[in-house]
N, C-alpha and C positions, 0 to 999 in steps of 0.2 A: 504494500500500500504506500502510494506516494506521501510525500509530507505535507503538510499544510502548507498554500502560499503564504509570504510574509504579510503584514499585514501594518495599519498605521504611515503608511508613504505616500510621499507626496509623487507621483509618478508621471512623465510628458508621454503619451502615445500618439506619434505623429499617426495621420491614416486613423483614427478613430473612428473616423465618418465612414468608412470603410468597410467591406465586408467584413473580411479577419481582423482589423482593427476594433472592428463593433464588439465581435464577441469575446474579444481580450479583455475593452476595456470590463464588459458585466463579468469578467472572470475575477477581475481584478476590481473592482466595485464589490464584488459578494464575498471578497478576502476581506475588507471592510478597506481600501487603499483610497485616496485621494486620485481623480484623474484628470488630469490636463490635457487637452489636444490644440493643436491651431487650424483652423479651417480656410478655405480660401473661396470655394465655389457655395453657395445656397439652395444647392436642386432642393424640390418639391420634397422629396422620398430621397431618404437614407437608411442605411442597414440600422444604425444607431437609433434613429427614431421609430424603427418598424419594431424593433424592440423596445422598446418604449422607455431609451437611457436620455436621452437629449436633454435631460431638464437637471441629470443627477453628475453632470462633468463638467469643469471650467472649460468656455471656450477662448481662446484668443484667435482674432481674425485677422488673418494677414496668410504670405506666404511663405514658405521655410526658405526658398531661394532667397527673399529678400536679408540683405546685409542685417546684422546685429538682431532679428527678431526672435530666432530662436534663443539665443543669449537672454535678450529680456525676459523672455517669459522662465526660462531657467531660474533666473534672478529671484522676479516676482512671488513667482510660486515654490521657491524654496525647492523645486524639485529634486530629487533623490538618486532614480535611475529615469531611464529613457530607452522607451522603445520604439522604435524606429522604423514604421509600415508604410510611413507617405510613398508614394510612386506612381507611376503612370505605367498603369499594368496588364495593358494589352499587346499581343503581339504585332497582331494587323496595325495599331495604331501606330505603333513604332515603325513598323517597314512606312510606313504612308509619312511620319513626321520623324524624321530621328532626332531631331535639330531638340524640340522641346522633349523629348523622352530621356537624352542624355541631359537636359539642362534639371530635371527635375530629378533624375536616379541618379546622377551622379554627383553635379554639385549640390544640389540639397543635402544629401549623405555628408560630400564633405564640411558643409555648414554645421551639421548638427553634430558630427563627432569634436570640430575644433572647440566649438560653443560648449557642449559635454567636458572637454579635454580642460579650459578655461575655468569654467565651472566646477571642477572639482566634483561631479557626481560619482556614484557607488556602485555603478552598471550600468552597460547600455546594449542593448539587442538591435542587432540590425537586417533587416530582413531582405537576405540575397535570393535565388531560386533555385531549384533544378535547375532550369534553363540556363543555369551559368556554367554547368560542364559540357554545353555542347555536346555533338556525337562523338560520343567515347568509343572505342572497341572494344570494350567488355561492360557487360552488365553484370550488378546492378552498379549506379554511381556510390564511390565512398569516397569519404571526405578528402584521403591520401588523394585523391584520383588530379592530378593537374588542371585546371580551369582549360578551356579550349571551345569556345564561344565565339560564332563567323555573321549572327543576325543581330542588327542593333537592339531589341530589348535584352536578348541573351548576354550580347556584350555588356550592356549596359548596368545588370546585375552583377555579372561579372565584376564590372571596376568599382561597384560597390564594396563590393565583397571583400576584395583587396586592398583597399582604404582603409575598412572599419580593421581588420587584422594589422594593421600597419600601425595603428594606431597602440594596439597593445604591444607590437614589438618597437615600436622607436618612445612613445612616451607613457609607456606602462598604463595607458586607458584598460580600464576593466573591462574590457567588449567580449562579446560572440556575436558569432553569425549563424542564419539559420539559411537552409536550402528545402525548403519542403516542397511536397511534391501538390498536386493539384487538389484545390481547397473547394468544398462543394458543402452545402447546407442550406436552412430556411436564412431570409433575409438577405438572400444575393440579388440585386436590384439590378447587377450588371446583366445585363439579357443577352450581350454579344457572348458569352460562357456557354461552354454544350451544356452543363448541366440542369441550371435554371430555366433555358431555353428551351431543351426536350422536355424538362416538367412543366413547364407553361403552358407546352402546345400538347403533348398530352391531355392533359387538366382542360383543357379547350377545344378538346377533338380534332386537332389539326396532326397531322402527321410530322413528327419530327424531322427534321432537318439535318443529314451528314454531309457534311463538303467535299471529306475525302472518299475513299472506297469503305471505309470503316473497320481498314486493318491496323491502321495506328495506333499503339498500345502507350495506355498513361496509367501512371500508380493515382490514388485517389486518397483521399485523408480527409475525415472528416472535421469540422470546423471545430466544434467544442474541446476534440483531442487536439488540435493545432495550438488551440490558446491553451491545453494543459503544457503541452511542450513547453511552450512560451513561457509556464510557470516552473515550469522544472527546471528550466535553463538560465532563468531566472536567480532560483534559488542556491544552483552551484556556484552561479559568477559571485555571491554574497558571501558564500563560501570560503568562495577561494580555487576555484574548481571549472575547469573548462576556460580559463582567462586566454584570449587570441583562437579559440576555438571556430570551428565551422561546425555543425550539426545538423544533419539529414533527419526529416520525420516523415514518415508516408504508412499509407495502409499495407503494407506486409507484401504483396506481388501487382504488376500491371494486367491489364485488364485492355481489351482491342474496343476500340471507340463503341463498335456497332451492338459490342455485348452489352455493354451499361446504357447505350438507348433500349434495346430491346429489353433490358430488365426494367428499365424507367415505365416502359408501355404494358408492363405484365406487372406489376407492381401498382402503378393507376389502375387497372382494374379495364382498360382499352384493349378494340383490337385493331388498335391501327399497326401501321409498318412505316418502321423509318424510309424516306427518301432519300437515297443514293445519290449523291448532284456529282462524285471527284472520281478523279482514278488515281488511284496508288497515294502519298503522304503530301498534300499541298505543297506547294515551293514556301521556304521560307519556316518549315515546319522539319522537327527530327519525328524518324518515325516508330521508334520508340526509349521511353524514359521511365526508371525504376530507380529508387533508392533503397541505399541500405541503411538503415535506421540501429544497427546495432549500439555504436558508439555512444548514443543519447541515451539506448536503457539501457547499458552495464554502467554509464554515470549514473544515472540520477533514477533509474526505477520506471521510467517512464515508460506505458507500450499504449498503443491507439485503444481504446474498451471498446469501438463500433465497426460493426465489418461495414463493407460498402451495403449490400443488403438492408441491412437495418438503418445506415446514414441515408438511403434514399430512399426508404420507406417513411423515415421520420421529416424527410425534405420536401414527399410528397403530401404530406400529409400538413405542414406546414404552407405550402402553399395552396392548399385546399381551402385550408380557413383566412387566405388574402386572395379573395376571387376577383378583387381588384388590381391584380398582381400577372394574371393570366392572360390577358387581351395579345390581341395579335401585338407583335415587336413592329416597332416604328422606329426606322429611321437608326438601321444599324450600320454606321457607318466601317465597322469592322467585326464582321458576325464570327462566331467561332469557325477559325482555320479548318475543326478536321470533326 
Protein backbone atom coordinates (compact mmCIF):
# COMPACT_ATOMS: atom_id res chain seq x y z
CA UNK A 1 0.00 0.00 0.00
CA UNK A 2 1.22 3.29 -1.13
CA UNK A 3 1.84 6.19 1.53
CA UNK A 4 -0.12 8.97 2.03
CA UNK A 5 0.55 12.03 -0.01
CA UNK A 6 2.04 14.97 1.96
CA UNK A 7 -0.19 17.15 2.93
CA UNK A 8 -0.38 21.11 4.37
CA UNK A 9 1.72 22.77 0.96
CA UNK A 10 1.42 25.35 -0.72
CA UNK A 11 1.88 23.79 -4.39
CA UNK A 12 2.04 25.71 -8.34
CA UNK A 13 0.47 23.09 -10.92
CA UNK A 14 1.12 24.65 -14.10
CA UNK A 15 -1.66 23.00 -16.60
CA UNK A 16 -4.24 22.70 -13.97
CA UNK A 17 -6.85 23.71 -16.22
CA UNK A 18 -5.97 20.77 -17.98
CA UNK A 19 -6.88 17.28 -18.31
CA UNK A 20 -4.12 15.55 -16.12
CA UNK A 21 -3.46 18.74 -14.44
CA UNK A 22 -7.34 18.70 -13.38
CA UNK A 23 -7.04 15.41 -11.68
CA UNK A 24 -3.77 16.02 -9.88
CA UNK A 25 -4.75 19.18 -8.78
CA UNK A 26 -8.23 17.12 -6.73
CA UNK A 27 -5.54 14.42 -5.89
CA UNK A 28 -3.75 17.00 -4.22
CA UNK A 29 -6.79 19.17 -2.86
CA UNK A 30 -8.13 15.77 -1.16
CA UNK A 31 -4.38 15.37 0.43
CA UNK A 32 -5.62 18.50 2.03
CA UNK A 33 -2.55 20.75 -0.17
CA UNK A 34 -2.96 24.36 -1.01
CA UNK A 35 -3.16 24.63 -5.06
CA UNK A 36 -1.83 27.36 -7.29
CA UNK A 37 -2.15 27.36 -11.12
CA UNK A 38 -1.72 30.30 -13.70
CA UNK A 39 -4.20 30.22 -16.53
CA UNK A 40 -3.80 32.15 -19.75
CA UNK A 41 -6.89 31.16 -22.00
CA UNK A 42 -10.86 31.36 -20.54
CA UNK A 43 -12.79 28.51 -22.76
CA UNK A 44 -16.30 27.99 -21.62
CA UNK A 45 -15.54 24.09 -20.40
CA UNK A 46 -12.41 22.89 -18.54
CA UNK A 47 -11.55 19.49 -17.07
CA UNK A 48 -11.06 21.52 -13.71
CA UNK A 49 -14.59 22.96 -13.67
CA UNK A 50 -16.22 19.61 -15.12
CA UNK A 51 -15.08 18.46 -11.93
CA UNK A 52 -16.34 20.89 -10.02
CA UNK A 53 -12.58 22.35 -8.43
CA UNK A 54 -12.50 25.87 -10.09
CA UNK A 55 -13.65 27.72 -7.15
CA UNK A 56 -11.23 25.44 -4.56
CA UNK A 57 -7.50 26.77 -6.24
CA UNK A 58 -5.65 30.04 -6.50
CA UNK A 59 -5.67 31.39 -9.86
CA UNK A 60 -3.03 33.79 -11.39
CA UNK A 61 -3.74 34.97 -14.88
CA UNK A 62 -1.13 35.59 -17.06
CA UNK A 63 1.39 33.29 -19.13
CA UNK A 64 4.22 31.20 -17.98
CA UNK A 65 6.25 32.27 -21.16
CA UNK A 66 5.93 35.76 -19.88
CA UNK A 67 9.33 37.03 -18.07
CA UNK A 68 9.26 37.12 -14.12
CA UNK A 69 5.41 35.69 -13.76
CA UNK A 70 6.20 32.52 -12.78
CA UNK A 71 8.75 33.90 -10.03
CA UNK A 72 5.95 36.05 -8.68
CA UNK A 73 3.46 33.84 -8.17
CA UNK A 74 6.21 31.60 -6.45
CA UNK A 75 6.97 34.44 -4.28
CA UNK A 76 3.32 35.32 -3.41
CA UNK A 77 2.03 32.00 -2.61
CA UNK A 78 4.94 30.83 -0.70
CA UNK A 79 4.88 27.87 -2.90
CA UNK A 80 6.77 24.77 -1.86
CA UNK A 81 7.12 22.29 -4.80
CA UNK A 82 5.80 22.60 -8.51
CA UNK A 83 4.45 20.64 -10.95
CA UNK A 84 4.91 21.22 -14.12
CA UNK A 85 1.96 20.02 -16.90
CA UNK A 86 1.43 23.46 -18.86
CA UNK A 87 2.07 22.50 -22.63
CA UNK A 88 0.73 22.48 -25.92
CA UNK A 89 -0.05 18.86 -26.22
CA UNK A 90 -1.12 17.91 -29.55
CA UNK A 91 0.66 16.40 -32.09
CA UNK A 92 -1.00 17.52 -35.27
CA UNK A 93 -0.95 20.96 -33.67
CA UNK A 94 2.78 20.96 -33.48
CA UNK A 95 3.46 19.59 -37.16
CA UNK A 96 0.99 22.42 -38.31
CA UNK A 97 2.62 25.33 -35.61
CA UNK A 98 6.17 24.31 -34.25
CA UNK A 99 7.17 27.91 -33.82
CA UNK A 100 4.50 28.23 -30.69
CA UNK A 101 4.71 24.44 -29.45
CA UNK A 102 8.51 24.88 -28.86
CA UNK A 103 7.91 28.46 -27.44
CA UNK A 104 5.41 27.09 -24.99
CA UNK A 105 7.21 23.25 -24.18
CA UNK A 106 10.34 24.49 -24.10
CA UNK A 107 10.93 27.80 -22.98
CA UNK A 108 8.18 27.88 -20.41
CA UNK A 109 9.83 24.70 -18.87
CA UNK A 110 12.83 26.62 -18.80
CA UNK A 111 11.08 29.80 -17.19
CA UNK A 112 9.72 27.71 -14.50
CA UNK A 113 12.78 25.47 -13.42
CA UNK A 114 15.10 28.98 -13.35
CA UNK A 115 12.19 30.71 -11.21
CA UNK A 116 11.92 27.03 -9.08
CA UNK A 117 15.88 27.11 -9.17
CA UNK A 118 15.78 31.15 -7.72
CA UNK A 119 13.10 30.30 -5.52
CA UNK A 120 14.48 27.88 -3.44
CA UNK A 121 11.41 25.24 -3.75
CA UNK A 122 11.60 21.56 -2.30
CA UNK A 123 10.56 19.66 -5.61
CA UNK A 124 9.52 20.00 -8.86
CA UNK A 125 7.96 17.41 -11.51
CA UNK A 126 8.11 18.07 -14.94
CA UNK A 127 6.08 16.58 -17.28
CA UNK A 128 8.01 15.00 -20.51
CA UNK A 129 6.21 12.14 -22.64
CA UNK A 130 6.74 8.85 -24.23
CA UNK A 131 6.97 10.78 -27.35
CA UNK A 132 10.35 11.96 -26.38
CA UNK A 133 12.06 8.47 -27.10
CA UNK A 134 11.11 8.52 -30.45
CA UNK A 135 11.37 5.01 -32.52
CA UNK A 136 13.51 3.05 -30.54
CA UNK A 137 14.52 -0.50 -31.75
CA UNK A 138 13.44 -2.32 -28.98
CA UNK A 139 10.50 -2.26 -26.82
CA UNK A 140 9.35 -1.58 -24.27
CA UNK A 141 10.96 2.26 -23.77
CA UNK A 142 13.07 2.48 -20.21
CA UNK A 143 14.36 5.31 -18.88
CA UNK A 144 18.25 4.16 -19.73
CA UNK A 145 16.99 4.19 -23.30
CA UNK A 146 18.68 7.42 -25.19
CA UNK A 147 16.14 10.20 -26.16
CA UNK A 148 15.84 10.04 -30.19
CA UNK A 149 12.89 12.26 -31.11
CA UNK A 150 12.72 13.52 -35.23
CA UNK A 151 8.62 15.34 -35.00
CA UNK A 152 8.42 18.73 -33.36
CA UNK A 153 6.19 17.99 -30.28
CA UNK A 154 8.22 14.77 -29.69
CA UNK A 155 11.24 16.82 -29.81
CA UNK A 156 9.99 19.38 -28.06
CA UNK A 157 9.23 17.00 -25.00
CA UNK A 158 12.39 15.88 -25.54
CA UNK A 159 14.31 19.23 -24.79
CA UNK A 160 12.00 19.59 -21.87
CA UNK A 161 13.06 16.71 -20.43
CA UNK A 162 16.70 17.52 -20.69
CA UNK A 163 16.60 20.89 -19.17
CA UNK A 164 14.44 19.91 -16.18
CA UNK A 165 17.45 16.85 -15.43
CA UNK A 166 20.10 19.48 -16.15
CA UNK A 167 18.94 21.23 -13.71
CA UNK A 168 19.41 18.74 -10.82
CA UNK A 169 22.81 17.96 -12.24
CA UNK A 170 24.42 21.40 -12.63
CA UNK A 171 22.54 23.31 -9.72
CA UNK A 172 21.25 20.52 -7.43
CA UNK A 173 17.36 21.57 -8.21
CA UNK A 174 15.31 18.80 -6.77
CA UNK A 175 13.57 17.61 -10.09
CA UNK A 176 12.14 14.52 -11.87
CA UNK A 177 10.71 13.84 -14.90
CA UNK A 178 7.81 11.98 -15.87
CA UNK A 179 7.21 10.17 -19.51
CA UNK A 180 3.87 8.46 -19.25
CA UNK A 181 2.21 6.93 -21.61
CA UNK A 182 -1.34 7.92 -23.11
CA UNK A 183 -3.62 9.45 -20.41
CA UNK A 184 -7.58 8.70 -21.03
CA UNK A 185 -10.57 9.31 -18.49
CA UNK A 186 -13.81 11.28 -17.64
CA UNK A 187 -13.31 15.13 -18.16
CA UNK A 188 -11.10 15.07 -21.30
CA UNK A 189 -12.68 18.15 -23.06
CA UNK A 190 -9.91 17.71 -25.73
CA UNK A 191 -12.19 15.88 -28.54
CA UNK A 192 -9.03 15.82 -31.01
CA UNK A 193 -7.87 12.58 -28.50
CA UNK A 194 -9.16 8.81 -29.95
CA UNK A 195 -10.35 8.20 -26.73
CA UNK A 196 -12.98 10.87 -25.70
CA UNK A 197 -13.78 11.16 -29.28
CA UNK A 198 -14.68 7.23 -29.92
CA UNK A 199 -16.62 7.62 -26.47
CA UNK A 200 -18.41 10.76 -27.64
CA UNK A 201 -19.41 9.23 -30.98
CA UNK A 202 -20.39 6.08 -29.51
CA UNK A 203 -22.57 7.77 -26.66
CA UNK A 204 -24.01 9.56 -29.80
CA UNK A 205 -24.59 6.67 -32.23
CA UNK A 206 -22.19 7.87 -34.75
CA UNK A 207 -19.42 5.60 -35.76
CA UNK A 208 -16.10 6.14 -34.49
CA UNK A 209 -13.56 7.50 -36.35
CA UNK A 210 -9.72 5.67 -37.05
CA UNK A 211 -7.28 7.72 -39.21
CA UNK A 212 -5.00 5.10 -39.48
CA UNK A 213 -5.59 1.32 -40.58
CA UNK A 214 -5.92 0.76 -36.64
CA UNK A 215 -2.66 -1.26 -36.33
CA UNK A 216 -0.81 1.21 -34.30
CA UNK A 217 -0.31 0.12 -30.87
CA UNK A 218 -0.26 2.75 -27.66
CA UNK A 219 0.20 1.60 -23.88
CA UNK A 220 -2.86 3.41 -22.10
CA UNK A 221 -2.93 4.64 -18.29
CA UNK A 222 -5.48 5.65 -16.76
CA UNK A 223 -5.82 9.21 -15.29
CA UNK A 224 -6.43 8.95 -11.57
CA UNK A 225 -3.39 6.21 -11.45
CA UNK A 226 -1.21 9.00 -13.54
CA UNK A 227 -2.00 11.68 -10.74
CA UNK A 228 -1.07 8.77 -8.17
CA UNK A 229 2.29 8.57 -9.98
CA UNK A 230 2.47 12.01 -9.72
CA UNK A 231 2.13 11.55 -5.96
CA UNK A 232 4.55 8.94 -5.49
CA UNK A 233 7.08 10.66 -7.25
CA UNK A 234 6.27 13.29 -5.41
CA UNK A 235 6.95 11.87 -2.31
CA UNK A 236 10.53 10.30 -3.15
CA UNK A 237 11.81 13.79 -4.42
CA UNK A 238 10.97 14.88 -0.42
CA UNK A 239 12.64 12.13 0.32
CA UNK A 240 15.51 12.38 -1.11
CA UNK A 241 14.87 9.80 -3.75
CA UNK A 242 14.79 9.73 -7.47
CA UNK A 243 16.40 13.51 -7.45
CA UNK A 244 17.60 14.11 -11.70
CA UNK A 245 15.24 11.05 -12.26
CA UNK A 246 13.03 10.26 -15.54
CA UNK A 247 10.07 7.80 -14.63
CA UNK A 248 7.83 5.81 -17.05
CA UNK A 249 4.07 5.16 -15.87
CA UNK A 250 1.70 3.34 -18.39
CA UNK A 251 -0.98 0.59 -18.02
CA UNK A 252 1.22 -2.66 -18.15
CA UNK A 253 1.22 -3.66 -22.21
CA UNK A 254 0.04 -1.73 -25.65
CA UNK A 255 -2.96 -2.23 -27.07
CA UNK A 256 -3.58 -1.61 -31.47
CA UNK A 257 -5.70 1.41 -31.98
CA UNK A 258 -8.65 -0.52 -33.52
CA UNK A 259 -8.89 -3.00 -30.36
CA UNK A 260 -9.64 -0.14 -27.79
CA UNK A 261 -12.28 1.46 -30.26
CA UNK A 262 -14.00 -1.73 -30.64
CA UNK A 263 -13.94 -2.31 -26.84
CA UNK A 264 -15.04 1.40 -26.54
CA UNK A 265 -18.33 0.33 -28.93
CA UNK A 266 -18.97 -3.18 -26.99
CA UNK A 267 -18.52 -1.55 -23.61
CA UNK A 268 -21.30 1.59 -24.73
CA UNK A 269 -23.43 -1.00 -25.15
CA UNK A 270 -23.45 -0.14 -29.51
CA UNK A 271 -23.36 -1.95 -32.53
CA UNK A 272 -21.69 0.40 -34.44
CA UNK A 273 -18.08 -0.25 -36.28
CA UNK A 274 -15.32 1.88 -36.34
CA UNK A 275 -14.55 3.73 -39.62
CA UNK A 276 -11.36 2.90 -41.20
CA UNK A 277 -10.21 6.45 -43.07
CA UNK A 278 -5.79 5.47 -43.14
CA UNK A 279 -3.55 2.85 -44.37
CA UNK A 280 -0.79 1.70 -42.22
CA UNK A 281 0.63 4.41 -39.06
CA UNK A 282 -0.10 8.20 -40.28
CA UNK A 283 3.12 10.30 -41.23
CA UNK A 284 4.23 12.11 -38.44
CA UNK A 285 3.19 9.24 -36.13
CA UNK A 286 5.54 6.18 -34.53
CA UNK A 287 3.65 3.01 -34.93
CA UNK A 288 4.14 1.61 -31.97
CA UNK A 289 4.96 2.88 -28.12
CA UNK A 290 5.07 0.99 -24.68
CA UNK A 291 6.68 1.76 -21.56
CA UNK A 292 8.36 0.05 -18.88
CA UNK A 293 7.13 1.37 -15.70
CA UNK A 294 9.36 -0.86 -13.47
CA UNK A 295 11.69 1.77 -12.18
CA UNK A 296 8.63 3.93 -10.52
CA UNK A 297 7.24 0.71 -8.47
CA UNK A 298 10.60 -0.92 -7.11
CA UNK A 299 10.87 3.06 -6.00
CA UNK A 300 8.16 4.18 -4.55
CA UNK A 301 5.35 1.04 -4.48
CA UNK A 302 3.44 2.45 -7.02
CA UNK A 303 1.41 0.11 -9.90
CA UNK A 304 -1.77 1.44 -12.01
CA UNK A 305 -5.15 -0.26 -9.79
CA UNK A 306 -7.25 0.16 -13.24
CA UNK A 307 -6.99 -2.01 -16.30
CA UNK A 308 -7.93 -0.38 -19.52
CA UNK A 309 -11.26 -2.39 -19.21
CA UNK A 310 -12.41 -0.89 -16.28
CA UNK A 311 -10.76 2.94 -17.17
CA UNK A 312 -13.20 2.86 -20.01
CA UNK A 313 -15.94 1.55 -18.71
CA UNK A 314 -15.63 4.16 -15.93
CA UNK A 315 -14.85 6.97 -18.80
CA UNK A 316 -17.99 5.75 -20.52
CA UNK A 317 -19.94 5.95 -18.07
CA UNK A 318 -18.68 9.40 -17.02
CA UNK A 319 -19.58 10.70 -20.18
CA UNK A 320 -22.81 9.25 -20.11
CA UNK A 321 -23.99 11.53 -17.22
CA UNK A 322 -22.28 14.86 -19.43
CA UNK A 323 -24.71 14.35 -22.40
CA UNK A 324 -23.74 17.79 -23.10
CA UNK A 325 -20.22 16.45 -23.76
CA UNK A 326 -21.27 14.10 -26.62
CA UNK A 327 -22.41 16.24 -29.62
CA UNK A 328 -20.82 15.86 -32.85
CA UNK A 329 -16.95 17.42 -32.80
CA UNK A 330 -16.71 20.90 -34.35
CA UNK A 331 -14.10 22.35 -35.68
CA UNK A 332 -11.10 19.99 -35.03
CA UNK A 333 -8.44 21.56 -36.21
CA UNK A 334 -6.10 18.55 -35.53
CA UNK A 335 -8.32 15.23 -34.84
CA UNK A 336 -6.48 12.30 -33.57
CA UNK A 337 -3.49 11.16 -35.92
CA UNK A 338 -4.33 7.34 -35.60
Amino acid sequence: MEDPAPTGRSVLVTGAFGFLGAWLARALLEAGNRVVTVRRDRPATTPLGLLGLADRIDVVHGDIREEGLVSRTLNEYEVQSVFHLAAQPLVGIANHAPLSTFETNIRGTWLVLEASRLHGVSSVIVASSDHAYGRQPKLPYREHHALAPVYPYDVSKAAADLLARSYWHTYGLPVAVTRFANLYGGADTNRSRLIPEAVCAALAGRAPVVRSDGSPERDFLYVADAASAYLAIWRALLSGSGLGEAFNAGGGRPHRVLEVVELICRLAGTQLEPEILGRGTPRGEIDRQWVDDSKLRELTGWQPSVTLEQGLARTIEWYREHPELTGAAQHLEAPAPY
